[in-house]
C-alpha positions in Angstrom: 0.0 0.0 0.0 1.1 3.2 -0.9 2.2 5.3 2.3 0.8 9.2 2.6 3.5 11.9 2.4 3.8 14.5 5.0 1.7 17.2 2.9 -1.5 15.2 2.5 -1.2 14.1 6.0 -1.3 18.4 6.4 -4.5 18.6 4.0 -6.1 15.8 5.6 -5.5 17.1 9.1 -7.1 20.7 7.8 -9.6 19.8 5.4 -11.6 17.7 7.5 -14.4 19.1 9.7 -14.0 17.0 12.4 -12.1 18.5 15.8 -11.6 22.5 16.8 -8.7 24.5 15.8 -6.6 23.6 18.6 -7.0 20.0 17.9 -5.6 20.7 14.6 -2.6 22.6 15.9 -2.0 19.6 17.5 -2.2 17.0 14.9 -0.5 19.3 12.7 2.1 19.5 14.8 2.8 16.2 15.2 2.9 15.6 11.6 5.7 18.1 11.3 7.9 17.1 14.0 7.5 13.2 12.3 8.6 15.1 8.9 11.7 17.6 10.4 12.5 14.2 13.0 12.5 17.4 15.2 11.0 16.2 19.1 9.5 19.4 20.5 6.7 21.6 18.0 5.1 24.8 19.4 2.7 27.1 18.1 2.8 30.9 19.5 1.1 33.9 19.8 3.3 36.9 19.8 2.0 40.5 20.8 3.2 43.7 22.9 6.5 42.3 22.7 5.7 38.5 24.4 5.6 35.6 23.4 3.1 33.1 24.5 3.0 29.1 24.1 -0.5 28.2 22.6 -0.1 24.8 21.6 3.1 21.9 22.2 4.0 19.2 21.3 7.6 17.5 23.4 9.1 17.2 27.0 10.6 20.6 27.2 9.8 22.1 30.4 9.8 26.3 28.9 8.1 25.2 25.9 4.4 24.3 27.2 0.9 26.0 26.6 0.3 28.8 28.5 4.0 29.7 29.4 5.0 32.9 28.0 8.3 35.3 27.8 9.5 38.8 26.8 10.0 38.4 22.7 13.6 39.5 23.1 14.3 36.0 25.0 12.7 33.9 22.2 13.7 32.3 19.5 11.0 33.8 17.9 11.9 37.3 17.8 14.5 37.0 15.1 11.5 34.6 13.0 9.1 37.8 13.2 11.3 40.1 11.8 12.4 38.4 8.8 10.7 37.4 5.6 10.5 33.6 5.2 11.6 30.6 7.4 14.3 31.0 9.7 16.3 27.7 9.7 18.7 26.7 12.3 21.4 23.7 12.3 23.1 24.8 14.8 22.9 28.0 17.2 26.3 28.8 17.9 26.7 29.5 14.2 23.3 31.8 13.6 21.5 35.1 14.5 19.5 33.5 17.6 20.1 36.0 20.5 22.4 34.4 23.2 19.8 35.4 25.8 17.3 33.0 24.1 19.9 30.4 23.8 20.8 30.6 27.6 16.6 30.6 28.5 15.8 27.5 25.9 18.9 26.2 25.6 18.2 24.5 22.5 20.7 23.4 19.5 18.2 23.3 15.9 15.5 25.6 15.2 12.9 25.9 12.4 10.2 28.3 12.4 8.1 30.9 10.3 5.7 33.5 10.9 1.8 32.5 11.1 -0.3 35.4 9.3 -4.1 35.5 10.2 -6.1 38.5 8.1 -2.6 40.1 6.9 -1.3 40.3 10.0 1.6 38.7 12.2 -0.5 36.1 14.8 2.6 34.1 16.1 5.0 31.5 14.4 5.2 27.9 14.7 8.4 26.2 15.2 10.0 22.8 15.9 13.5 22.2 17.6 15.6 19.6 19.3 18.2 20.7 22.0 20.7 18.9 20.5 22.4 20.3 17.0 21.2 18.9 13.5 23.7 16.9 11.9 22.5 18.8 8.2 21.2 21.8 6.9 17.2 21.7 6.3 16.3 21.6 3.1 14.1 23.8 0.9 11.4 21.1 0.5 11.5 21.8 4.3 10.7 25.2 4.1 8.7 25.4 2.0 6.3 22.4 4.1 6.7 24.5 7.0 5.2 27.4 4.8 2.6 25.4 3.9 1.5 24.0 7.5 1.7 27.8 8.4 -0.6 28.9 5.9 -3.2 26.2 6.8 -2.7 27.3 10.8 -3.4 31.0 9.9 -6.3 29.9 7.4 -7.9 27.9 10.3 -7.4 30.6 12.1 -9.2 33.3 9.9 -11.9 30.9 9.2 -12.5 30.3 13.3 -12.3 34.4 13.8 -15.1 34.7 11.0 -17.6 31.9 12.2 -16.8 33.6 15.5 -17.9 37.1 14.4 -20.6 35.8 12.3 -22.1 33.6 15.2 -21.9 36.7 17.7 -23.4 38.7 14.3 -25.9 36.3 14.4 -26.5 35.9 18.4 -26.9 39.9 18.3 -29.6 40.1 15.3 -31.0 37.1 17.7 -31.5 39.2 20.5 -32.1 42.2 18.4 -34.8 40.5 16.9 -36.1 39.2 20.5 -35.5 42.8 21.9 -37.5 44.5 18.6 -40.2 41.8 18.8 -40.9 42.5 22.4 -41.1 46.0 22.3 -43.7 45.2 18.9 -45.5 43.3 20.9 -46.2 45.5 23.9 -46.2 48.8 21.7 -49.2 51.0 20.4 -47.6 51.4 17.0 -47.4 48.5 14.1 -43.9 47.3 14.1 -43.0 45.5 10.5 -40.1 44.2 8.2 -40.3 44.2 4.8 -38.3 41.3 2.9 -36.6 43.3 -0.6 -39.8 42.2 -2.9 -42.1 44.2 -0.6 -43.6 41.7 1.8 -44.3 41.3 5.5 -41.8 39.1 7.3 -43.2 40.5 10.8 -46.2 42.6 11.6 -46.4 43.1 15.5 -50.0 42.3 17.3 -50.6 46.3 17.2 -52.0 45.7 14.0 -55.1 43.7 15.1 -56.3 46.9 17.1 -55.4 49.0 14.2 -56.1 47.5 10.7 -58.7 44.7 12.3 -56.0 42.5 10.7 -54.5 39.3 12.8 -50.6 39.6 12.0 -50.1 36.5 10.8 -52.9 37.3 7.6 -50.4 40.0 6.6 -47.5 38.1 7.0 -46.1 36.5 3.2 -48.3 39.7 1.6 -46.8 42.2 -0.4 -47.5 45.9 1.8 -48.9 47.4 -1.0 -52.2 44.8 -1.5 -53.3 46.8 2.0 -53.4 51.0 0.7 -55.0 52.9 -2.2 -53.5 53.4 -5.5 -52.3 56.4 -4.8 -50.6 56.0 -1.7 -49.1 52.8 -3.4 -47.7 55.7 -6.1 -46.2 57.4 -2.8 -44.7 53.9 -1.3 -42.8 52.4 -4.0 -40.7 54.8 -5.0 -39.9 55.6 -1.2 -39.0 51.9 -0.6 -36.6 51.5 -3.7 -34.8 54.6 -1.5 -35.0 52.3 1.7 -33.6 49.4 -0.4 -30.8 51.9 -1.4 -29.4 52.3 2.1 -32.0 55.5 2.7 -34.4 56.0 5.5 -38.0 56.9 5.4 -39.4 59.9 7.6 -42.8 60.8 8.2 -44.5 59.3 5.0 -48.2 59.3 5.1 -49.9 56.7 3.7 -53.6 55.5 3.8 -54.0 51.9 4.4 -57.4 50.0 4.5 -58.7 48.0 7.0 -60.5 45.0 7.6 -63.8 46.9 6.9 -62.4 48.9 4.1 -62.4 52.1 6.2 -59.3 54.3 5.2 -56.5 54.7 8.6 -54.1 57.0 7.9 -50.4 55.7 9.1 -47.6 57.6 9.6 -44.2 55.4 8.7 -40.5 55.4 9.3 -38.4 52.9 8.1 -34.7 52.1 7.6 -33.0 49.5 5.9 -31.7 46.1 7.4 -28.4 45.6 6.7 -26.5 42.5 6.6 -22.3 42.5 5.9 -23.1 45.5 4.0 -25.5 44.5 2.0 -29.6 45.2 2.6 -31.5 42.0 3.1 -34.6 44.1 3.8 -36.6 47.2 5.4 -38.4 47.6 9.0 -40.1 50.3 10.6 -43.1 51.5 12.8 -46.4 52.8 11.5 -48.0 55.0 13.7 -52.1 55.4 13.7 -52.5 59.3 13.0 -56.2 59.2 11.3 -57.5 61.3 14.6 -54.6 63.8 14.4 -55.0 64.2 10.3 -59.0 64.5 11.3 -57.9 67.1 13.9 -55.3 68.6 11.3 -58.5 68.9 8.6 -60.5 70.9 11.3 -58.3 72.9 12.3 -57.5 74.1 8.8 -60.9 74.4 7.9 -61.6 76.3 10.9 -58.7 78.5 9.6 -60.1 78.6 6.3 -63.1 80.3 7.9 -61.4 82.9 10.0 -58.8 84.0 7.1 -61.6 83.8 4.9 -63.7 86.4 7.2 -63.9 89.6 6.4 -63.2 90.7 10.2 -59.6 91.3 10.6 -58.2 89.0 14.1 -55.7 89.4 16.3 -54.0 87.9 19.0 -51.6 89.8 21.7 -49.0 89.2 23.7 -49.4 91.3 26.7 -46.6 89.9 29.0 -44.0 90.7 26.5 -42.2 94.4 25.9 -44.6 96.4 23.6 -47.5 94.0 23.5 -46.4 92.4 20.2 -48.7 90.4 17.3 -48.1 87.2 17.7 -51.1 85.9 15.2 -52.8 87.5 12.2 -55.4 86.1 9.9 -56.2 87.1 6.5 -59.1 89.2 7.2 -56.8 91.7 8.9 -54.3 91.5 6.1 -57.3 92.3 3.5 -58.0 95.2 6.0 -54.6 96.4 6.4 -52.5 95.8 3.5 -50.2 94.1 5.3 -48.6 90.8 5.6 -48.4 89.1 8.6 -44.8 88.8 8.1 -44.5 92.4 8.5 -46.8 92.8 11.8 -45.9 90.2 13.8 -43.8 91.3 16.9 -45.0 94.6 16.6 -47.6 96.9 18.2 -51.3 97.6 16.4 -49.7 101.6 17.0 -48.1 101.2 13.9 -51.7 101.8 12.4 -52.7 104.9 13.8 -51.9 108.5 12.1 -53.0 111.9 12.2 -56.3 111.4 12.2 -56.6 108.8 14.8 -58.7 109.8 17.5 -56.5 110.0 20.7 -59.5 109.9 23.1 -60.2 106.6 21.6 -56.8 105.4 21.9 -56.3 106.3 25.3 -59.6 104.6 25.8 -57.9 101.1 24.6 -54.5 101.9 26.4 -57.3 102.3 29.9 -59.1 98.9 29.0 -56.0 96.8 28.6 -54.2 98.3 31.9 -57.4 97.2 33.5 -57.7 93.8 31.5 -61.2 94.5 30.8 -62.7 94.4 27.0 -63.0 97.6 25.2 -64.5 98.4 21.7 -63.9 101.9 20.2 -64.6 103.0 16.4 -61.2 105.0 15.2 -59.4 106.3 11.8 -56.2 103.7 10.6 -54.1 104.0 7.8 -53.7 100.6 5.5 -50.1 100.2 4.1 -50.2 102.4 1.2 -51.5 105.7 3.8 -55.2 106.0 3.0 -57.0 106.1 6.0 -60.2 104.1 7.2 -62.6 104.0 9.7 -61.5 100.7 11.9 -64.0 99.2 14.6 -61.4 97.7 17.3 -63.4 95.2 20.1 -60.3 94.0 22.7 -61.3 91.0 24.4 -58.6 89.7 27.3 -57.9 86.2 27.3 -57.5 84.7 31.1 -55.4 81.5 32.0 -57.4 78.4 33.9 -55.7 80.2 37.5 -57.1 83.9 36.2 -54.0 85.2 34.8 -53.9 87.0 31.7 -52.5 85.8 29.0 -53.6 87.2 25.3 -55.5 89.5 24.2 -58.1 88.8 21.3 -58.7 91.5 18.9 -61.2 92.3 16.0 -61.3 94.6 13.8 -63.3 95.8 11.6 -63.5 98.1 8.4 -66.6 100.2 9.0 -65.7 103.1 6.8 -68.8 102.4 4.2 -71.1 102.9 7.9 -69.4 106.0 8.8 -69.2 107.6 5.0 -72.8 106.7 5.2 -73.5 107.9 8.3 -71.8 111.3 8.4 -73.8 111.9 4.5 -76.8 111.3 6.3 -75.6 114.2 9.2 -74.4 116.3 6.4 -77.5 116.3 4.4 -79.9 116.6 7.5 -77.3 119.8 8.3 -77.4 121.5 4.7 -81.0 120.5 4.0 -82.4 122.2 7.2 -80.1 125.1 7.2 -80.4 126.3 3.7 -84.1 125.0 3.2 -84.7 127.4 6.7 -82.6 130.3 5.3 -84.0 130.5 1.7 -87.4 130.0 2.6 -87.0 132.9 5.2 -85.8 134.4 2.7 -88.5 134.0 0.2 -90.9 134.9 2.5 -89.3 138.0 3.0 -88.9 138.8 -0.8 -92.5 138.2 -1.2 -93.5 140.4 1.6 -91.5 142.8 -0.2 -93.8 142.9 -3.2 -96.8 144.0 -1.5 -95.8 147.7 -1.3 -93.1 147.6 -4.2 -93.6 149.3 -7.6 -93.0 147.5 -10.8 -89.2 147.4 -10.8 -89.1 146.3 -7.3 -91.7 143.4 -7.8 -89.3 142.3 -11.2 -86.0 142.7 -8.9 -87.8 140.7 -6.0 -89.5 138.1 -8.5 -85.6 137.4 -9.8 -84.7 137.1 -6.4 -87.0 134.4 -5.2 -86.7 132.8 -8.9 -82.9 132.4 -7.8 -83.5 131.0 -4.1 -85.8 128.4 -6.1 -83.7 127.4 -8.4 -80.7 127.1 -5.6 -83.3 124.6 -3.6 -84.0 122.8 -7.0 -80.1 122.3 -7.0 -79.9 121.6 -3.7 -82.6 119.0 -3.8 -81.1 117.4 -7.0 -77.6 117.1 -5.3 -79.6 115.3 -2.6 -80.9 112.9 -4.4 -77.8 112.4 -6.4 -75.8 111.5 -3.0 -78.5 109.7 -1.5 -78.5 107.4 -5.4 -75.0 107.0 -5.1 -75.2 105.6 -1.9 -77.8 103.4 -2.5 -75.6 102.2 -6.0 -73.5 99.1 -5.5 -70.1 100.3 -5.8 -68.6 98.9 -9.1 -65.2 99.7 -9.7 -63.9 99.6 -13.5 -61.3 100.6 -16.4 -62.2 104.3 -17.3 -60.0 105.9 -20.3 -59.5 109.7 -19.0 -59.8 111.2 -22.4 -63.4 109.5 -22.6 -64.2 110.3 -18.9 -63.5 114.2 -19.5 -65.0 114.3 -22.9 -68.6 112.8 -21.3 -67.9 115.0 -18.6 -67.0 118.3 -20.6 -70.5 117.7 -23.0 -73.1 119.2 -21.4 -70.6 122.0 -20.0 -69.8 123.5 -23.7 -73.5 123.9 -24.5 -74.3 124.9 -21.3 -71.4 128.2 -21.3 -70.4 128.5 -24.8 -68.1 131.5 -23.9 -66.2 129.6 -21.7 -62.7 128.0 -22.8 -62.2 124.1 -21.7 -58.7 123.0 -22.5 -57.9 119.5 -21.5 -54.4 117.9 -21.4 -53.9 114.1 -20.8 -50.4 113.4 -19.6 -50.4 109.8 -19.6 -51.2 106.8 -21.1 -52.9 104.7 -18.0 -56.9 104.2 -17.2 -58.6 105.5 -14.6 -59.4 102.8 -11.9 -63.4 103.9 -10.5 -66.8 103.9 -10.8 -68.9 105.4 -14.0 -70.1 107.9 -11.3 -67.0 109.7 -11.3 -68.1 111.3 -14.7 -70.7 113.0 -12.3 -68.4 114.7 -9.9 -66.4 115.8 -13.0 -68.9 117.2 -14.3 -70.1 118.9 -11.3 -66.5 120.6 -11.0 -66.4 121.9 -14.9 -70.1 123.6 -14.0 -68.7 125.1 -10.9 -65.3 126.2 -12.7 -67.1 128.3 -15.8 -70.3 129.1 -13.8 -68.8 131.0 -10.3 -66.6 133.0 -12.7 -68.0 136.1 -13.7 -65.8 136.9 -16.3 -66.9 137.2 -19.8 -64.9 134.6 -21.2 -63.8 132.0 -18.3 -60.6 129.5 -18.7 -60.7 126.0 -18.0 -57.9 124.3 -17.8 -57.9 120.1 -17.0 -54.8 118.7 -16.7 -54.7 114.5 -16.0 -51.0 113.1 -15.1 -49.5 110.4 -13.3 -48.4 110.5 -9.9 -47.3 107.2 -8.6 -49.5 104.9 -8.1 -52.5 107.9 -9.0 -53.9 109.6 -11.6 -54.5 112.9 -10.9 -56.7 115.2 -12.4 -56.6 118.6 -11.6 -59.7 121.4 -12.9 -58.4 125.1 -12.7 -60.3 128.3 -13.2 -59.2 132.0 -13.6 -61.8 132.9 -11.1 -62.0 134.8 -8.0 -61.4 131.8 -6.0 -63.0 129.6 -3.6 -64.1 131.1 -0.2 -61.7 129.6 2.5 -64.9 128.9 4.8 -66.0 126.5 1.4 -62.2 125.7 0.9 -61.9 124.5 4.9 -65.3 122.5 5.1 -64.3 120.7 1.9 -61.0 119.6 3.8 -62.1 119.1 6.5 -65.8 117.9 6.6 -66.3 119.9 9.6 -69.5 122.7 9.6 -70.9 124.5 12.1 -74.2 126.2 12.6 -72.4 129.5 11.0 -69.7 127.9 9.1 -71.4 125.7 6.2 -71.1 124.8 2.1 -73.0 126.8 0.2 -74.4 122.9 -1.4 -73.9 119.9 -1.6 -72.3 119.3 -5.5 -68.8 119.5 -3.7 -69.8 117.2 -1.0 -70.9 114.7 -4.0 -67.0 115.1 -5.5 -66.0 114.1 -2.4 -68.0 110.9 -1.8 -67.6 109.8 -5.1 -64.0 110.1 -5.2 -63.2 108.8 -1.5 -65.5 105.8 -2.2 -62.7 104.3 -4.3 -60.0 105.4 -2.3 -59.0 108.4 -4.0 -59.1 112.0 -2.4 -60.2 115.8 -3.3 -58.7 118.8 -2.6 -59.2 122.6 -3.1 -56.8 125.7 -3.3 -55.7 128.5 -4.8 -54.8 128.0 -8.0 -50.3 127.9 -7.8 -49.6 129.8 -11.4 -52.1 132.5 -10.6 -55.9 133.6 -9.9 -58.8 131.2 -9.4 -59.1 127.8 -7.9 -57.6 124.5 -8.5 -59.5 120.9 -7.7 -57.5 118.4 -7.5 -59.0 115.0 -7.4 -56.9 112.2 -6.9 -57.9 108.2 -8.4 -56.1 104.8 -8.8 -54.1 104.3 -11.7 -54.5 101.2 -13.8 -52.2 100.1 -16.4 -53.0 97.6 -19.8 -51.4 94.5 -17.8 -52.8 95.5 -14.7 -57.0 93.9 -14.0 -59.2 95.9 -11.8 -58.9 93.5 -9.1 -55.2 93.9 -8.6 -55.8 97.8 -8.4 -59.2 98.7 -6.8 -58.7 100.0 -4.0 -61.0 100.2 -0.6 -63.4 103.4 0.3 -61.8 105.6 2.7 -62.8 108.3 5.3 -64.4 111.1 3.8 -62.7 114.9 3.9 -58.7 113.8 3.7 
């Protein structure tokens, strides 16, 4: 029979599966100090400069398992630091330190280094105390090569089965630790396998989804949502299966009885030796919160989509700042939120903000109490408006303030109305009381006048008629225009004047109109502004008792405004009729002469314009000036029109 040379005795000894590493060592071992006829074989483990016996094989008494020595008194130390096998035949003749010599004592040496994962382990070795009668041959060297390689091999594949068995013992309790918390936890807990289906689904789910875990288990995630959130999935857990995780997605899932549950996932990938074996996560029930969510925002809805403006304040911070807005009060304002918040509702009053009724507020909030006062503001772009302000304080369960809720209101129609109906009730029973007294005393007159004195007296109450028919029709005009939705449009000046100017030219043929259009924009206003036009032409050519009056109507831009300015050579306006055109303001002996100025007024203050009077600049008469929103060809009414403001500005 053919005997089994010393190699395949190595393969056999390492290829097997039979016996631990150490066991192997040893055989090894032995089968190597058979081949180099060599008594004593060790195997070591070298590190921080010691050297310690693993495994031996022999009688020496130094060179046993567990024994150990500094690396500088080992044979060893010169076999780490070259490359190769260092062979020995006899000691006195070769680079073994003498201190090893004198600690071992021993005449042959063979050893190598043993490499586990690139690195120096240890060396095995075989020796004999007494010297070798012959060099050792390469064949030798080259089989102690080999049995090292197979050690360190052994070696690496022990380390890996190691770490892989204490990979696996940790995913074990992982899994045990994960599956406990599922179990006792509110939320779903899943894994995913990388072709989308349930490898766990924690009892949660029964509660939930009306689903026992074990019917989801083996089913692809997506057989249990909508299309559409199956749209939102997929692509989300490609990303998972790339190494990403998954934040916050929402996704609607069905249950048992086909109700929709919204479920709020995250999810990160499993990984295993680098490479993802699958995806698990938590699904958290959210379908009260999103129901919550959807009231809330359509409760928000409602109160941006109001048109009362709301507040809320701070009042325990410096200033009293905003510290909510709704849209409402934007609308109102002009504003953005973004530039009110943290500041004061000051920044809304002007000139014309009534400081009794601020220091009312300032009163009410020092004494927590609600409040409601009626006041001018100014919106963003300056124009003024009547604002309706109701402070409510807002207490804490233990009585402590802490907001204050505010509304406000735009009530500048109400007072624009209102103060029209004091005006008229002021003018009506002032001049209707004067002229009559007057006719009465005209026709008294005629009694004992001759016939020149009853003509002059029969002018003079033909006059005082016709000032009450003017009156009267003025009346009515206001009182239509209030009644008239208002309808704000695209008016071409050139058109507006020329309607305007009509009845004017036959009315005083001697008088000169010139008009002059300076720009190229529209008017932005109502068709009644051709009225209050009109009504300034008439006054222009019919207070001037020259022969020949001048009228001149200029119509320019100025900013965001179209101004249109009617200027007579006149003797002027009256600066009592100048002041309560300004103003608004009339006393008992301080009044308008009628009410066709008071009609500019509310017709051009009801689309947020404004009307002046003065003394003409470039010499004598009187100069309206009437000032309307400018609107451009790119620009639609709606992006222009602007709110009524406070009359007499």
């Amino acid at each position: 029979m053919e005997s089994v040379s010393p190699r395949e005795r190595l393969y056999e000894v390492f290829s097997g599966t039979d016996g631990d590493v150490e066991d192997r060592i040893d055989r090894a071992l032995a089968v190597g100090s058979d081949y180099f006829d060599l008594p004593i074989g060790f195997f070591t483990r070298v590190g921080d400069e010691r050297q310690e016996i693993v495994r031996a094989i022999g009688d020496h008494d130094l060179i046993q398992p567990g024994a150990s020595c500094p690396l500088e008194s080992a044979y060893c130390r010169r076999t780490v630091e070259i490359e190769g096998v260092l062979a020995v035949r006899n000691v006195d003749d070769s680079v073994i330190d003498q201190r090893a010599v004198d600690e071992f004592d021993l005449g042959t040496y063979i050893g190598t280094k043993v490499t586990v994962d690139g690195e120096v382990y240890g060396t095995v070795c075989f020796a004999a105390e007494a010297e070798r009668d012959s060099q050792f041959s390469e064949a030798g060297e080259l089989f102690l090569e080999l049995l090292a390689r197979l050690v360190g091999t052994a070696l690496e594949r022990r380390r890996y089965e190691r770490e892989v068995e204490a990979q696996n013992e940790r995913l074990q309790r992982e899994k045990q630790r994960f599956e406990g918390i599922a179990e006792n936890s509110f939320d779903i807990l899943f894994r995913l396998d990388p072709e989308s289906t349930f490898t766990y689904v924690s009892s949660a789910v029964e509660s939930i989804l009306g689903y026992e875990p074990a019917e989801l288990v083996g089913e692809p995630f997506y057989e249990f949502i909508n299309e559409e959130a199956a749209a939102a999935a997929l692509p989300r857990y490609a990303e998972a299966l790339n190494g990403e995780s998954i934040e916050g997605l929402e996704l609607d899932f069905r249950d048992r009885s086909g109700e929709t549950v919204v479920l709020e996932v995250n999810a990160t990938p499993i990984s295993d030796d680098g490479e993802v074996v699958g995806v698990q996560g938590v699904g958290r029930d959210i379908t009260d919160r999103k129901e919550r969510e959807r009231e809330l925002r359509m409760k928000d809805r409602a109160i941006d989509e109001a048109e009362v403006g709301m507040v809320i304040v701070d009042p325990n911070e410096p200033g009293q700042p905003l510290i909510y807005i709704n849209k409402g009060f934007e609308r109102i304002t002009g504003y953005d939120a973004s530039e009110l918040l943290g500041r004061n509702c000051r920044m809304l009053q002007g000139e014309a903000t009534d400081p009794d009724a601020v220091d009312r507020l300032r009163e009410a909030i020092k004494a927590e109490e609600t409040a409601t006062v009626e006041l001018v503001n100014y919106r963003r772009d300056g124009t003024p408006f009547w604002n309706r302000v109701q402070l409510n304080p807002v207490f804490d369960e233990e009585g402590s303030l802490r907001h204050y809720l505010g509304f406000q209101t735009d009530v500048t129609e109400r007072q624009r109305t209102e103060k029209l109906i004091q005006l008229l009730n002021r003018v009506l029973r002032h001049n209707l009381r004067n002229d009559m007294n007057a006719v009465g005393g005209w026709a008294r007159a005629i009694r004992d006048a001759d016939a020149e004195g009853v003509r002059d007296a029969s002018e003079r109450i033909e006059r005082i008629a016709d000032s009450l028919v003017e009156l009267g029709e003025h009346a009515r005009q206001l009182e239509q225009y209030v009644e008239r939705d208002r309808e704000p449009t695209r008016l071409d000046p050139a058109g507006l004047l020329q309607e305007a100017l009509e009845p004017q030219r036959s009315r005083y043929p001697s008088a000169t109109f010139t008009v002059s259009v300076e720009t190229d924009r529209a008017v932005c206003a109502g068709t009644e502004l051709t009225g209050a036009l009109a009504e300034l032409l008439e006054n222009a050519a019919k207070h001037n008792p020259g022969a020949t009056p001048a009228v001149d109507v200029t119509v320019r831009d100025d900013g965001e405004w179209i101004e249109i300015v009617v200027a007579d050579d006149g003797p002027g306006i009256r600066e009592m009729e100048q002041r309560v055109v300004t103003t608004g303001s009339e006393t008992v002996l301080e009044h308008g002469s009628g009410l066709g100025l008071w009609l500019v007024n509310w017709t051009v203050t009801r689309y947020g314009g404004s009307f002046q009077i003065a003394p003409r600049s470039d010499g004598d008469g009187t100069a309206a000036v009437v000032r309307v929103p400018a609107i451009a060809a790119d620009q639609s009414v709606e992006d222009v029109e602007t709110k009524p403001t406070v009359l007499f500005r």
